[in-house]
KOLMI-448717 format. One line per 8 residues: their letters; for each residue x, y, z of C-alpha. Coordinates in Angstrom, 2 decimals. Layout:
# KOLMI-448717
A = X/Y/Z; ...
END
This chain:
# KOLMI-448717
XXXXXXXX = 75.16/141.40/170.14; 76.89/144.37/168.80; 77.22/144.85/165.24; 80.69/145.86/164.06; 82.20/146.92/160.80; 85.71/145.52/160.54; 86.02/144.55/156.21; 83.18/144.77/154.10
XXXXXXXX = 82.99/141.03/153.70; 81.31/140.48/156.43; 77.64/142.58/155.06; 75.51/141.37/151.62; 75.71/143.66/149.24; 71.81/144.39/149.98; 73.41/145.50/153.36; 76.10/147.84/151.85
XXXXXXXX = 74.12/149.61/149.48; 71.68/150.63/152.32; 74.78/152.70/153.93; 75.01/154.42/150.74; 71.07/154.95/150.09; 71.17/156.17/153.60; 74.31/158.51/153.19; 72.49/159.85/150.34
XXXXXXXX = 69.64/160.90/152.54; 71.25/162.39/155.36; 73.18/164.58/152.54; 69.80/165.76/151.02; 68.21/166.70/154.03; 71.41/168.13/155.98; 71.95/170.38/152.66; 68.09/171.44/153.31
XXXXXXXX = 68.85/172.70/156.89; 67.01/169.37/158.52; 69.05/168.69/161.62; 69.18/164.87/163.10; 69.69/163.89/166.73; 69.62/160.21/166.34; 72.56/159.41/168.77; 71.91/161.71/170.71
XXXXXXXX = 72.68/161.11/174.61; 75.34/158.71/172.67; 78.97/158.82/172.84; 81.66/157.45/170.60; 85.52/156.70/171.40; 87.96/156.85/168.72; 91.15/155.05/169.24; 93.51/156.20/166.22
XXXXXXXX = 97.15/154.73/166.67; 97.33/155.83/162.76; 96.73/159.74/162.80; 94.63/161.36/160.05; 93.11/164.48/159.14; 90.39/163.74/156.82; 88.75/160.37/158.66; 89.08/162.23/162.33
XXXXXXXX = 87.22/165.36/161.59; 84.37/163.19/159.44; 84.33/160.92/162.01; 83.70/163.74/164.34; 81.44/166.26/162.71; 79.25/163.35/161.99; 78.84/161.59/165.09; 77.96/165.94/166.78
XXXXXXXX = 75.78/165.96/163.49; 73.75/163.20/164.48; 73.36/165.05/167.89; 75.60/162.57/169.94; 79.30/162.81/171.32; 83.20/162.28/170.83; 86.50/161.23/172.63; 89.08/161.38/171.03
XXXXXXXX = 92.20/159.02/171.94; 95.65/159.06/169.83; 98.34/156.25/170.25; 99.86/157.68/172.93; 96.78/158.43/174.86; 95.91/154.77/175.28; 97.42/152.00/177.09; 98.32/150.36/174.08
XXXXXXXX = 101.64/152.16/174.10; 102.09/150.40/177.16; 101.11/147.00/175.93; 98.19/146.88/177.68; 95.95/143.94/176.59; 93.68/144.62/173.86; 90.85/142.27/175.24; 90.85/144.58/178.55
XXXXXXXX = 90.79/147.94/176.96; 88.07/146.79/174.97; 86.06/145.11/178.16; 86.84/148.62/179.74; 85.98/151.26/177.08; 82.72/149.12/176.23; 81.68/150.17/179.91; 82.67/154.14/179.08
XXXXXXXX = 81.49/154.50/175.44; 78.62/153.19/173.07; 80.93/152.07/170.01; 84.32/152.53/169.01; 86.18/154.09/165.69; 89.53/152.70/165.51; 92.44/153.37/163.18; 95.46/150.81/163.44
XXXXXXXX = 98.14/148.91/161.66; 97.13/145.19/161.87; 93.56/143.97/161.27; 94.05/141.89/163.97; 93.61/144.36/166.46; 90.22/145.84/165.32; 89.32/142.08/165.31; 90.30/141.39/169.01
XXXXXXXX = 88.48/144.41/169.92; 85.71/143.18/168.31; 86.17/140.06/169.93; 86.07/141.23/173.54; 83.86/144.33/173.06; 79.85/144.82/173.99; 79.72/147.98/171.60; 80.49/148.30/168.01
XXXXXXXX = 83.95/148.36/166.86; 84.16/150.17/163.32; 87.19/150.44/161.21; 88.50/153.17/160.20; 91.58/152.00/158.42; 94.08/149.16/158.99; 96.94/147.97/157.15; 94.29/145.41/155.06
XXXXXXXX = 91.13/146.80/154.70; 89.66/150.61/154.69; 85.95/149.88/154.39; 84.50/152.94/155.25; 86.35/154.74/152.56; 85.45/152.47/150.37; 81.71/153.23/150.94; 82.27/156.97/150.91
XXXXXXXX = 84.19/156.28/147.55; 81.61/154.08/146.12; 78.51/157.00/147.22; 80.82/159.35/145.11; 80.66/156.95/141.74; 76.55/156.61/142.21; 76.52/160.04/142.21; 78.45/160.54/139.63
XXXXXXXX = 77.95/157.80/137.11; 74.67/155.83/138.10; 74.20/152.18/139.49; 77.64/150.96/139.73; 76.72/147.09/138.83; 76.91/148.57/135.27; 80.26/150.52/136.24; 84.16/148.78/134.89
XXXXXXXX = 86.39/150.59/137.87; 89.87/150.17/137.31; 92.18/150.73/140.39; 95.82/151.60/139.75; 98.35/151.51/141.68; 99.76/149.79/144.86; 97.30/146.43/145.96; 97.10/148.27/149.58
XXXXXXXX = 94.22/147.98/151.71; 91.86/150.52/149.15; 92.65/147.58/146.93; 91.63/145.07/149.13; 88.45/146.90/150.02; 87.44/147.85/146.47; 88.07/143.96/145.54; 85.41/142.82/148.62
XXXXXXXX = 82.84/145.73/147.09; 82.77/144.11/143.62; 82.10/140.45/144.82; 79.50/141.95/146.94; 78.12/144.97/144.54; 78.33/143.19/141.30; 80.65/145.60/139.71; 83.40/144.65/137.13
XXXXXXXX = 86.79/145.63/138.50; 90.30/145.51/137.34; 93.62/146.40/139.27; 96.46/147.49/137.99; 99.77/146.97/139.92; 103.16/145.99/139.30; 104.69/142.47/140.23; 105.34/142.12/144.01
XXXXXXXX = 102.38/144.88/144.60; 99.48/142.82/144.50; 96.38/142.70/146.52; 96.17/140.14/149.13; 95.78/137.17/147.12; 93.11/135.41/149.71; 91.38/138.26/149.44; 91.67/138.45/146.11
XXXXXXXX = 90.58/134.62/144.96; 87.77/134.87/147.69; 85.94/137.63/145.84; 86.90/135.96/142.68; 85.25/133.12/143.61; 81.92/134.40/144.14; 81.75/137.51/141.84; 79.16/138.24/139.27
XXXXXXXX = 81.80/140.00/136.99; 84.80/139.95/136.52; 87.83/140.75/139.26; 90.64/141.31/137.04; 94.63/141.50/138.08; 96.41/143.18/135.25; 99.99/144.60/135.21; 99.38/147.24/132.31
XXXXXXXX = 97.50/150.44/133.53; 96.43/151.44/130.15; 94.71/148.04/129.76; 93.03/148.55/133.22; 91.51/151.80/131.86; 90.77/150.83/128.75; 87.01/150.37/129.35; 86.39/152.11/132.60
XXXXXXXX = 84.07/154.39/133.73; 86.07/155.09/136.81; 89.38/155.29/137.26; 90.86/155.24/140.91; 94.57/155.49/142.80; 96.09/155.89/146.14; 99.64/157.10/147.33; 102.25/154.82/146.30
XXXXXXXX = 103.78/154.54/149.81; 101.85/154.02/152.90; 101.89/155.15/156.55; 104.49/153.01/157.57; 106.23/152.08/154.27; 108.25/155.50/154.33; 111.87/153.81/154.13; 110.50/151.97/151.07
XXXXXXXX = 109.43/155.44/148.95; 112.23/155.34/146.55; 112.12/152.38/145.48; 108.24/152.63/145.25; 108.92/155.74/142.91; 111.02/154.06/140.74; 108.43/150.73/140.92; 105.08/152.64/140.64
XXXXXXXX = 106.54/155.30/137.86; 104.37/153.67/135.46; 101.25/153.43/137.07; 100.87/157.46/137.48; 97.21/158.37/136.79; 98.59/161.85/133.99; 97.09/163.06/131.02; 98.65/160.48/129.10
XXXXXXXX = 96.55/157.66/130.58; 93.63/159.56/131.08; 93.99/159.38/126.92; 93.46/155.66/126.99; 90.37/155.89/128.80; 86.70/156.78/128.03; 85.99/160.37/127.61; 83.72/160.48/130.28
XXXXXXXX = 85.98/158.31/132.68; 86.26/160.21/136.17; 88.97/159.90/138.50; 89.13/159.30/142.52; 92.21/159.96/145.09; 90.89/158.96/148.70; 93.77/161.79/149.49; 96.54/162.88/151.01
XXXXXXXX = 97.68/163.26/147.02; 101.45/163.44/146.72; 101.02/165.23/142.79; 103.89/164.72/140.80; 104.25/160.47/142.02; 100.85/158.58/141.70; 98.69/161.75/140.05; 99.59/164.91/138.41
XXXXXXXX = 98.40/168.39/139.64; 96.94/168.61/136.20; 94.27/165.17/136.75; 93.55/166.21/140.12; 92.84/170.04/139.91; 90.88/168.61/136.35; 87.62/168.27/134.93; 87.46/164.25/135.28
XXXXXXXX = 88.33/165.02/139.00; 85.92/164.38/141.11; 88.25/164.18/144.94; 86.73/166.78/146.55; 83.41/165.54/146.61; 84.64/161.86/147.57; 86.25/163.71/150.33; 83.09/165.01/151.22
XXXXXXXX = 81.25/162.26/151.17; 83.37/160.45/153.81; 81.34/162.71/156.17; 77.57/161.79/155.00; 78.60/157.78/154.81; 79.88/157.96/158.55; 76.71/159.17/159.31; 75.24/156.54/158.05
XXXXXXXX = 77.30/153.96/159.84; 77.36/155.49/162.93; 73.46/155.40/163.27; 73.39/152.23/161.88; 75.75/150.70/164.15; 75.38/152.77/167.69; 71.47/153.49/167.13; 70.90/149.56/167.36
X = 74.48/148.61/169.07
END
C-alpha cells in the first residue's frame, strides 16, 4: 500500500522527527559534496492547481538531487480544468508516475487522490493543512534552538492552514504552542480540540499577540491574506493590524526569541522590513530547508511507495 502524506496527523511523532533527523543528514552530506541517487530511475508528477515559487523549485531540485525525475503539471495542464474525475486521473497518473506532489485548494482533493491512487500522494499545500512546510519550519527551530519539546512557539496571525499544521506538530512533538489571532480568524476548531485533546503541553488560543510571545522561544507568522482570499485584503489589514510581528513586539519577547515567515512576506502588513532583514530572522534558512526536508520525504515515500 502506498504511503501518503496528506496532514501530519496521520504519522507519530517518532515518525515525524525521523523526516527531520533525515533532512538533517542529507544537508550535511550534500554540503560535503556526497551526491545521492536514491530515486533514481524514479519519476515524480506534480499537480499544482495553486502556483508557487518556493515549494516547485524545492520540490524539484530535490527529487533531480536524489538522482530521480520531474513532471511538472499546472492547473491548466490537467484535466481537472475540465472536471475530469479525480478518482481517474489518479488511477491514470499512478500508471505514468511513482508518487505525486500536489498543491490544491480543498483537502479533499489530495484525499480522493489518495483514495484512488497506487503511488504516494504528498501534499504540498491545501487550503487546511501545509505539512511539509511545517517540517521544513520545524528542521529550522532544531537547528536553531535545540529539541523543540522544550521550545514555547507562538504563532501569530491568521489560523490558516500553517496554523493548522503547527497545531497537529505540537500534539504530536510535545511542544507548547500558543496562537495568536483575532476573533473570526481562528484555527479550525476540530483541528484544534483534537490536538488539544491529546497534547503533552499546552495548545493555547489567545487573542493578544504580546501574551502569545511573552515566553517564546520562537515566534512565527504568515501573510494575512491567502491565495484565494484576495477580495478580503482590506478588511484583513484593518483586522490583522495588530498582530504585525515589528520591533515593538519583538520587545515583549525573549531576547533570544527568533522569528519565521514561510514567505512570500508582504513587509509593511504582517512583518516589517526591519524583523525580517534582522538579527532574530532566521527566513532564509527556513526557506532553505524546505529543500533538504523534501528530500527526505520524497525517499521516504517513493523509495518504499
Amino acid at each position: 500500500m502506498a504511503l501518503h502524506l496528506l496532514s501530519l496527523a496521520d504519522f507519530s511523532g517518532e515518525d515525524l522527527a525521523a523526516y527531520i533527523d533525515r533532512a538533517i543528514v542529507l544537508k550535511k552530506e550534500a554540503a560535503a559534496g556526497l551526491r545521492h541517487d536514491s530515486l533514481a530511475g524514479k519519476t515524480l508528477g506534480m499537480i499544482f492547481e495553486k502556483p508557487s515559487t518556493r515549494t516547485r523549485v524545492s520540490f524539484e531540485a530535490a527529487m533531480y538531487g536524489l538522482g530521480g525525475q520531474v513532471i511538472y503539471l499546472s492547473g491548466r495542464d490537467t484535466q481537472l480544468a475540465r472536471n475530469e474525475p479525480l478518482k481517474d486521473m489518479a488511477r491514470v497518473m499512478s500508471r505514468y508516475v511513482d508518487g505525486l506532489v500536489v498543491r490544491t485548494f480543498g483537502q479533499e482533493v489530495v484525499e480522493e487522490l489518495a483514495a484512488y491512487a497506487t503511488i504516494p500522494v504528498i501534499n504540498a499545500l491545501t487550503d487546511l493543512h501545509h505539512p511539509c512546510q511545517v517540517l521544513s519550519d520545524i528542521m529550522t527551530v532544531i537547528e536553531k534552538r535545540g529539541p523543540i519539546q522544550e521550545l514555547v512557539i507562538a504563532w501569530v496571525g491568521d489560523g490558516n492552514n500553517m496554523a493548522n499544521s503547527w497545531i497537529q506538530a505540537a500534539a504530536r512533538l510535545g511542544f507548547e504552542l500558543v496562537l495568536a489571532c483575532p476573533a473570526d480568524y481562528d484555527p479550525d476548531a476540530a483541528i484544534l480540540a483534537a490536538a488539544q485533546a491529546e497534547a503533552r503541553r499546552p495548545i493555547s488560543l489567545v487573542r493578544d499577540p504580546r501574551e502569545a510571545v511573552a515566553r517564546a522561544d520562537v515566534i512565527n507568522t504568515d501573510v494575512w491574506a491567502s491565495m484565494g482570499q484576495e477580495a478580503e485584503e482590506a478588511e484583513r489589514r484593518e483586522v490583522f493590524a495588530p498582530f504585525q510581528v515589528n520591533d515593538e513586539l519583538l520587545a515583549q519577547a525573549p531576547a533570544d526569541a527568533i522569528v519565521l515567515h514561510c514567505l512570500p512576506a508582504h513587509r509593511g502588513d504582517e512583518i516589517t522590513a526591519a524583523v525580517i532583514e534582522g538579527p532574530r530572522s532566521v527566513v532564509f534558512d527556513q526557506a532553505e530547508n524546505k529543500l533538504h526536508i523534501h528530500k527526505a520525504i520524497l525517499e521516504r515515500h517513493l523509495a518504499t511507495g
